[in-house]
N, C-alpha and C positions, 0 to 999 in steps of 0.2 A: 443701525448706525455704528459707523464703528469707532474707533476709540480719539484718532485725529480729527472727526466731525464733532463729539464729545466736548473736547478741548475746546476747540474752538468755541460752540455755542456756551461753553462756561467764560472762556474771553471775554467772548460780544456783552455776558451778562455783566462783569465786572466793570467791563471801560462805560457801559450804560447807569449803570450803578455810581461807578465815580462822576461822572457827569451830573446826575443826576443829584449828588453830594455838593459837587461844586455850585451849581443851581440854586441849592437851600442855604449855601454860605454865602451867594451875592444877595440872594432874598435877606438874609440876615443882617447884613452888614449896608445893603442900601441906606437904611433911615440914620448910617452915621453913629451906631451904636450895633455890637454885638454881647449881649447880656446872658447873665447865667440861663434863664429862661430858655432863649433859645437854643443857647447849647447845649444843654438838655436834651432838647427837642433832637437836636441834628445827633446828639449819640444815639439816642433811643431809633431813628432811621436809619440810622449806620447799622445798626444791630441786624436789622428785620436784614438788608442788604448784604450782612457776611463784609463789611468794612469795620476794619479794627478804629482804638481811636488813635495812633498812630499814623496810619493810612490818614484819618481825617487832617492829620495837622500836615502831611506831604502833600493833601490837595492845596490845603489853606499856603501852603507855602508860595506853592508851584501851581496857582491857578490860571497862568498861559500856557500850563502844560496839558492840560483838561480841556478836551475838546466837546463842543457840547453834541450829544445825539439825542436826539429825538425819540421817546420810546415808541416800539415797534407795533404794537398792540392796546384794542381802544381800552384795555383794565390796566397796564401799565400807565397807559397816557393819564388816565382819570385818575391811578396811586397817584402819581407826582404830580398832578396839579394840586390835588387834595393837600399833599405834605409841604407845596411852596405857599398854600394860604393859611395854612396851618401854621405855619412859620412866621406870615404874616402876623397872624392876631394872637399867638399866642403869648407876647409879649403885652397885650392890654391895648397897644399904642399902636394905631394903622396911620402908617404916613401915606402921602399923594403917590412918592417915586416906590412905594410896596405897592400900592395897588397898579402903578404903571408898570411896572416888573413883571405882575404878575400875569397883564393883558398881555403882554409880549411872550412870556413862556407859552402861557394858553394858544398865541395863535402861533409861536413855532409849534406846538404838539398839533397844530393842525384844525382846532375850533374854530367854526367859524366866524368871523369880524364882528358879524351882525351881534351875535350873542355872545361876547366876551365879557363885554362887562357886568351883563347882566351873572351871570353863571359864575364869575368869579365874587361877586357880592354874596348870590345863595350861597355858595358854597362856605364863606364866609361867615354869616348868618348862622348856617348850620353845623360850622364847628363850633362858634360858641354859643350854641344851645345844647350840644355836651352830645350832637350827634355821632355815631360814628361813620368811618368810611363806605361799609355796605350801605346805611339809612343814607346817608348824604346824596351819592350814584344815583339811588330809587325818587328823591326827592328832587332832584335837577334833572333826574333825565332827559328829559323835554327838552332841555336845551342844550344836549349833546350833539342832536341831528342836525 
């Protein structure tokens, strides 16, 4: 590979990355509240992501500037759904339009209809019983296919 393919595929990860940021800030900001809790939450994923918290407050600014992409791969697809219910419940309080959010992420990332709801529940369920992301994947998988 050489050095301009390089580039690039570090591009593609960041504009997927910020998407993927801006994502967790309308999941946030849906229920009409954005709390220490979550913010929190959304630094600690900016982390893993290599997004300063800077960078977060230019998506938060300029979020019709963030266009949204759909991750590429079915472990990406499953990180970011994990981190927008996670965002959901980790504030204590699951409103109606977090879990309608969240069925719409799910089926842009490409899940199927049938088992949206269901999978965004476990997955739910299984953040707060203090699972993590690998136990959670293994315990929903059934309803990835």
């Amino acid at each position: 590979m050489d050095f301009s393919n390089f580039l690039n595929l570090f591009k593609e990860g960041k504009v997927g990355a910020k998407s993927h940021m801006k994502n967790l800030i309308e999941m946030a900001m849906v229920d009409g509240h954005f709390d220490d809790t979550e913010f929190d939450l959304l630094k600690q994923i900016s982390k893993r992501h290599r997004i300063s918290e800077k960078q977060l407050k230019e998506i938060q600014g300029n979020m019709e500037g963030v266009h949204f992409e759909a991750p590429k791969d079915e472990k990406l697809k499953f990180e970011q759904l994990y981190d927008l219910v996670h965002m959901m419940v980790v504030d204590q309080y699951i409103d109606k339009e977090e879990i309608k959010l969240c069925g719409i992420f799910a089926k842009k990332f490409g899940y199927k209809d049938k088992n949206v709801d269901e999978l965004v529940s476990a997955v739910a369920e299984n953040i707060k019983n203090g699972q993590t992301l690998i136990d959670t994947k293994t315990r929903v998988n059934w309803l990835l296919n």
